[in-house]
Structure formats: structure tokens, C-alpha cells
N, C-alpha and C positions, 0 to 999 in steps of 0.2 A: 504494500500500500504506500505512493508517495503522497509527500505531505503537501496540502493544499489547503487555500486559506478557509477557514468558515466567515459566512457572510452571515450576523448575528441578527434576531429580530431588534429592530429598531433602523435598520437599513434603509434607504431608496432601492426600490426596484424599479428598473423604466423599462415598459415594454415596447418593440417593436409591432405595433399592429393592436387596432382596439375593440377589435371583435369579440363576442361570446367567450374565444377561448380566453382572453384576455381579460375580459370579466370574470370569469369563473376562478382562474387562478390569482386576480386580484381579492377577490371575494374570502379564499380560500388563507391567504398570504397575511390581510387584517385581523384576521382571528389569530394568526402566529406572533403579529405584534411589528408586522413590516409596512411599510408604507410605498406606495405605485405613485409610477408618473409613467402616461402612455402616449404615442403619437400615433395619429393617424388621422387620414385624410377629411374624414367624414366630422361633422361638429357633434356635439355632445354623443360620442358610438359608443358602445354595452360598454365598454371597459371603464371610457372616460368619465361616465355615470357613479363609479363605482371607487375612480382612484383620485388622487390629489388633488392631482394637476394632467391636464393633456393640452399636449402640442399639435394644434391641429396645422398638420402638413401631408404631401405627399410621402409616401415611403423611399422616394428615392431622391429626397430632397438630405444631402448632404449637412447642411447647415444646420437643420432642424434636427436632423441625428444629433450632430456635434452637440447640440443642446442638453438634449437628453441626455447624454454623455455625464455631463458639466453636474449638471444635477442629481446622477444617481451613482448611487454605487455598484454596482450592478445590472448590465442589460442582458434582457432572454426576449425572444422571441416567440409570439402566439401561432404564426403557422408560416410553412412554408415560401411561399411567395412573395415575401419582403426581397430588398433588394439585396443581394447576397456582395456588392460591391460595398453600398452602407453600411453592411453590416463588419467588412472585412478595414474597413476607416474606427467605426468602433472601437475594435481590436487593439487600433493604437492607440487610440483615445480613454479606454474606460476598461472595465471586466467584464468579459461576452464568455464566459463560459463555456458555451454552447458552438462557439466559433463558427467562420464560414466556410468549414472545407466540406462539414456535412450540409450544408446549405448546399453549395454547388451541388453537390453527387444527388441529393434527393428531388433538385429543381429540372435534373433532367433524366429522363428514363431511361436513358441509354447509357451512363453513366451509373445508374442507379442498381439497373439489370445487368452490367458488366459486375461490379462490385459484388454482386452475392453472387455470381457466376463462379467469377476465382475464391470463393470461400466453399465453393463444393456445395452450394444450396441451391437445387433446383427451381428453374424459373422455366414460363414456356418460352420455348424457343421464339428467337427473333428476327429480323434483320432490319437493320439500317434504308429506309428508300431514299435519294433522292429524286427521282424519275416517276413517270407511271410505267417506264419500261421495267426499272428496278423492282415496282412492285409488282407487276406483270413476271419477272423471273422470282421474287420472293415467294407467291402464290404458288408457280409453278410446283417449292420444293415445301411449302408447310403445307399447303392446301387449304380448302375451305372445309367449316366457316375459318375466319379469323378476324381478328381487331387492328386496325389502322387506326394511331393514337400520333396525337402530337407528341415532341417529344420532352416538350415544355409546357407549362400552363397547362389548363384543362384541369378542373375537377366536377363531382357528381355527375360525369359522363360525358360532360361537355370536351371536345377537342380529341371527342375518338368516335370511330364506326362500325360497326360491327358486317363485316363483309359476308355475306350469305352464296352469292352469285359470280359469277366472272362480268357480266354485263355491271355490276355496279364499282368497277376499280374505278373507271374513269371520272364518276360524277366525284368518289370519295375523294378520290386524287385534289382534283379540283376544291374542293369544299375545303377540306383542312389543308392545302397548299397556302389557300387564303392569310393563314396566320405568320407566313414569311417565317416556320420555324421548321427543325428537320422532323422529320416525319418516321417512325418507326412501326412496324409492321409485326404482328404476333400469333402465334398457334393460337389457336382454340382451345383451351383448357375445358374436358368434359369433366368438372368438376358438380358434385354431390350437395356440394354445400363452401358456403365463405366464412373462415373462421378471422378473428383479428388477435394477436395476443403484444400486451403494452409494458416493453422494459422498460425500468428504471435504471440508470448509472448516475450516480457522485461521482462529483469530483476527484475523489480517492480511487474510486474504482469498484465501490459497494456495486452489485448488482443484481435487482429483483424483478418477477413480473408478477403480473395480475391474471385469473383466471382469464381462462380462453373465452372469448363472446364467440358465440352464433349469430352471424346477419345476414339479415331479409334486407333485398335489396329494390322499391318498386322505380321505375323508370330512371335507374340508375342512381340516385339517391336513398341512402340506410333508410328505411323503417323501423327496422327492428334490430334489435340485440339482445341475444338471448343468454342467461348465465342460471346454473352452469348450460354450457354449448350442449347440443346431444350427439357428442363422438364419444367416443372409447376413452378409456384412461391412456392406453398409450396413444393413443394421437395428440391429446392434451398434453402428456409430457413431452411429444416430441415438437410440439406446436412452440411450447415455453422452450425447448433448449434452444429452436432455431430460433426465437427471437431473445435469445441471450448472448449464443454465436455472432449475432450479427451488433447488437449493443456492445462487445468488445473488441469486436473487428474492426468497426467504427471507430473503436472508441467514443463513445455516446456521451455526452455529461447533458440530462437532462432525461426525459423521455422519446422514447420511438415507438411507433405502433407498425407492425408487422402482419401486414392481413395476406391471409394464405386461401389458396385453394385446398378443398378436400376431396380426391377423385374415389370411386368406386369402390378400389382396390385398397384404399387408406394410405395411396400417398399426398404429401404436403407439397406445393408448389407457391413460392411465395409470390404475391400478385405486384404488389405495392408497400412503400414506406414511407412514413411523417415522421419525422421529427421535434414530435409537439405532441400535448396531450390531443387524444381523438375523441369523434364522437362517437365511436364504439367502445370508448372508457368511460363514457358519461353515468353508468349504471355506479359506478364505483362511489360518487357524490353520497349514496345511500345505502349502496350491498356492502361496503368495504370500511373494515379498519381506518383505511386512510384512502382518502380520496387520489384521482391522477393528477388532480389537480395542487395539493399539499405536497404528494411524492414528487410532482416537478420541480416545488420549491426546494424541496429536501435535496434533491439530490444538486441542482445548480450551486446550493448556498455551502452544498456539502456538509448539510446534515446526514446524521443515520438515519435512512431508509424506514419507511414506516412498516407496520404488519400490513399485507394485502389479504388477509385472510377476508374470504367471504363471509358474513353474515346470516344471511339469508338468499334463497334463490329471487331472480330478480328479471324485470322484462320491460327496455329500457324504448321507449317511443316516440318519433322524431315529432315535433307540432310546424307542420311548415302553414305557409300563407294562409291557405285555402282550408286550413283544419284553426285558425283560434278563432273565430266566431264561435263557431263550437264548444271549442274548449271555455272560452268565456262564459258559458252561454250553462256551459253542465260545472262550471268552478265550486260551488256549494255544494252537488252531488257528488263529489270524488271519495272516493273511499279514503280512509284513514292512513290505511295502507300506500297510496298513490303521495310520491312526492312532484310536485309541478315546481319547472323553471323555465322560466321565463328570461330572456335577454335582452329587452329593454329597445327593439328594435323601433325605429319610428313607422317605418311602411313595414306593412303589409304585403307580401308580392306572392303569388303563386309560385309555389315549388322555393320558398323561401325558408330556411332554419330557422324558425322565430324560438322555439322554446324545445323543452324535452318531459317528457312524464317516466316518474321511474315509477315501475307498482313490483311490491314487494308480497311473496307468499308462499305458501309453505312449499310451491310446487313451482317450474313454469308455465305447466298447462293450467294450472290457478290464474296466474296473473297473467298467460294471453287471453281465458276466460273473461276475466275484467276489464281488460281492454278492448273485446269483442262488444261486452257488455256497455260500453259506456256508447255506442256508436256515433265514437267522433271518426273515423275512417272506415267508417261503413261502406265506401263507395271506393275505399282501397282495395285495387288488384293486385295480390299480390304475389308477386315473381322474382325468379331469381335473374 
């Protein structure tokens, strides 16, 4: 274990980015006895609601980093996407813990999927397009279906295609060419089910994870997160070593979430990685010892690691746009057991994260029971 500093409660913390997650770890952070200052672009955003002070700037506004800097003792970042060039100016400005080497590697997939390639952890196979001819001969040797993704940007589905046909390379080609970014191209994974499982690394090198979720995914966007997951025991341990493997390989100081495929046969194939608490760790706010959100602080500030022991089973439910009328509307019916959060969003947008409901019970078929029951997504189809 080398020695590294602790970042004591009574600290500035300043985040990059002032979204939800950014709130929630602020949220989480004032109960330790720390104090937030966040940037981001938007004026009063879930975070800024919640912390000091925020700087409202663009995220790839240098100057206003520098700021944050000046003011905190400590910068972490809430999710990927910041700018990984700000963030590597930081570095020499302040304490980023969490550094930007694992920014770059996670901001692009190609990068991303190389990196747990040479760690011996299977991914589905890929290739590189720059062409529609490239992808024309990449087809050729993975075949269909497959997913045509940017190789940057793009989340909840957006910036990738799911190729079904040979008739449809050309339109997809075209379509995500649009974003002027490289383009990469991937097998079909006939996976069973999506598991997520979220290491923790300190600073020191402490390293823990949290039970394996089960996610439902509709229209590309989570719905659901199920705990415990319904695989086996060994897929659950092999889930957490491979995102333990990959938090050291890394070198992780902070949180990563590791979402894997589960095929047939019960092999793992890792799909995607964050470096940031997920929202497939959101269940953890209520089922867990310590939250994703506390164990990020822990381990940035290089506290010891919290217990991630589950509590009770737990079935964690996205509230985007088009579901908090609803929710609003049944908030005095919710059972005891149901914890609601809410992130402070000002609009309203369809297929928007506005909130989350965790419902806790003795079972998970209990608490998808009660979410069936409340019919605020009753008109959810729901697919993998």
C-alpha cells in the first residue's frame, strides 16, 4: 500500500459536471462533513442546488476550471464527458485524483475495448471503420446483426445502430458519419441478460465492489436494476473479479462500473465502462451499507472503503420525463418501503432521467410486484 494523502471532512470538493450524479455525491459528501463547489454549464443544475457554490461555465472552459481549482481542495469528476484536456490542466493546478488518463481511455471505445482486450477480458469482437467500404469488409468477417457505434460521445443509445441487414450499412454509415468522429463497428453479442458490477479503488489501493445488478434495458435506456441479479453464484463472482481486474489494471482511484454481457453458456463479455458512480449503482442509496455515492468519496479522499454488504433485496426504477406526472400524481401512495429521488431537474423532457425509485422487499419478485402495482410504467415495453 503506498502512502497517499487523506482528504479530511471539512474539505472543498469541486466537481466537474453538475448533474444528478453530482448531486447525489454532493448530497452524500455533506453528511461526511465536506463541502462542494461544482461547474457546469446549465444555471442552478441538480448539483448546484445542493453544493456551495457553482460556477456556471462551459466544461471546456479552461479559466473556469482554473477556478474551481483555486477554490477547492480536491477535484472529481461526475461523469465521463467533461473535457479530458481541463481536466489534465487541473492536474497541475489542484488534486484530480481520479486523473485524465482514465478519462481519455473511457471517452473512446476503441481505446476502451483495446485496454481490457490486453488484460485477457473478453469483449465482442471489433473493428475500426473509417469507410462504408471498411465497414462493408468488417461485416463481411463479424457478420450480422451487429452495432455500428461512435467511437466517442453517444450515451443511452444515442451514437450507435444496430445493423440487422446489408441494405442498411449505407444509411448507418451516413447517419453516425455525421458526428465527424471515428466510427467503430461490433459482433452481436447473443447475450441472456446485462449485468453491471461497480468497483471501488483508494487512493492507497483499497479495492471493493458492490453486488452484481440485473438491467432491463427499454429503448436503450436502464429501466430497471435488479439486486440480487438472477445468475448463479459463480457468474456473480466472476462478474466482481472482472471488475476488480480491471479497477487495478487501471489503476482506478475513485469508482468504475463494468457492465457485462451474460450469454447462454454463462460466459461474461464486458460491454462498456464509467468511471463514475452509475445508474445501475443507484439501488445502493438504500440496499447498501454505504452508498456508490459515499464509496466514491471514500475512496478519492482515501478513506477506508465502506461495507457494500447488501441489506435487503432491492429493484431500482428509472422516472424519466414522460413517467413524473405520474409519479407526482401517486407520491402519497408509495409504499413505505419505496424510496423516491428526485434530481431537481427544471424541464421535463421525454426519455429524460428526472428521478429514481428504489422499492425494497423481502424478495425481487416483491418489489417488481410493487412497481407493476403502482402503474406509473404501465405503458413500459419492456426489452432487452
Amino acid at each position: 500500500m503506498k502512502q497517499a494523502p487523506v482528504i479530511k471532512p471539512g474539505a472543498t470538493i469541486g466537481i466537474l459536471g453538475g448533474g444528478q450524479l453530482g448531486r447525489m455525491i454532493a448530497l452524500a459528501g455533506r453528511a461526511m462533513g465536506y463541502r462542494f463547489l461544482t461547474m457546469d454549464p446549465t444555471p442552478d443544475a441538480p448539483c448546484g442546488q445542493v453544493a456551495d457554490e457553482q460556477i456556471v461555465a462551459a466544461y471546456d472552459d479552461a479559466q473556469a476550471a482554473l477556478e474551481l481549482a483555486e477554490k477547492s481542495d480536491l477535484i472529481t469528476y461526475e461523469f465521463e464527458n467533461v473535457d479530458a484536456t481541463v481536466a489534465e490542466i487541473l492536474e497541475t493546478k489542484s488534486f484530480v485524483p481520479q486523473g485524465s488518463r482514465l478519462l481519455r481511455i473511457t471517452q473512446n471505445r476503441i481505446k476502451e475495448k483495446t485496454a481490457i482486450q490486453e488484460m485477457g477480458i473478453p469483449v465482442a469482437p471489433f473493428r475500426v471503420v473509417a469507410s462504408l467500404q471498411d465497414l462493408e469488409a468488417a461485416i463481411e468477417e463479424l457478420g450480422l446483426p451487429a452495432v455500428l457505434k461512435t467511437a466517442t460521445g453517444g450515451y443511452d443509445g444515442k451514437g450507435q445502430w444496430v445493423l440487422r441487414k446489408h441494405e442498411e450499412l449505407g444509411q448507418a454509415f451516413a447517419e453516425l458519419s455525421k458526428a465527424g468522429v471515428e466510427l467503430i463497428v461490433e459482433q452481436f453479442v447473443p447475450f441472456t441478460m446485462e449485468v453491471s458490477v461497480i468497483a471501488a479503488r483508494s487512493l492507497s489501493g483499497e479495492v471493493s465492489t458492490f453486488p452484481a445488478a440485473e438491467n432491463v434495458h427499454v429503448n436503450n435506456i436502464l429501466h430497471l436494476s435488479i439486486v440480487p441479479a438472477r445468475v448463479s453464484a459463480d457468474i456473480e463472482l466472476r462478474a466482481k473479479q472482472i471488475a476488480e481486474q480491471i479497477a487495478e489494471k487501471l489503476e482506478v482511484v475513485g469508482l468504475i462500473a463494468v457492465e457485462m454481457f451474460v450469454t447462454a453458456d454463462g460466459s461474461l463479455y464486458v460491454n462498456e465502462l464509467a468511471p463514475r458512480p452509475h445508474n445501475s449503482g443507484h439501488y445502493t442509496m438504500d440496499a447498501c451499507v454505504t452508498s456508490q455515492f459515499e464509496q466514491h468519496l471514500r475512496a478519492v479522499c482515501n478513506l477506508p472503503l465502506g461495507s457494500t454488504r447488501l441489506l435487503s433485496p432491492v429493484v431500482m426504477v428509472n422516472i424519466l420525463g414522460e413517467h413524473m406526472d405520474a409519479t407526482l400524481a401517486m407520491v402519497e401512495k408509495l409504499p413505505p418501503t419505496a424510496k423516491l429521488h428526485l434530481y431537481g431537474k427544471k424541464e421535463s423532457k421525454e426519455k429524460r432521467k428526472m428521478g429514481h425509485l428504489n422499492v425494497l422487499a423481502a424478495t425481487t419478485e416483491e418489489a417488481l410486484a410493487i412497481i407493476d402495482d403502482l402503474q406509473i410504467w404501465n405503458k413500459v415495453e419492456v426489452t432487452q
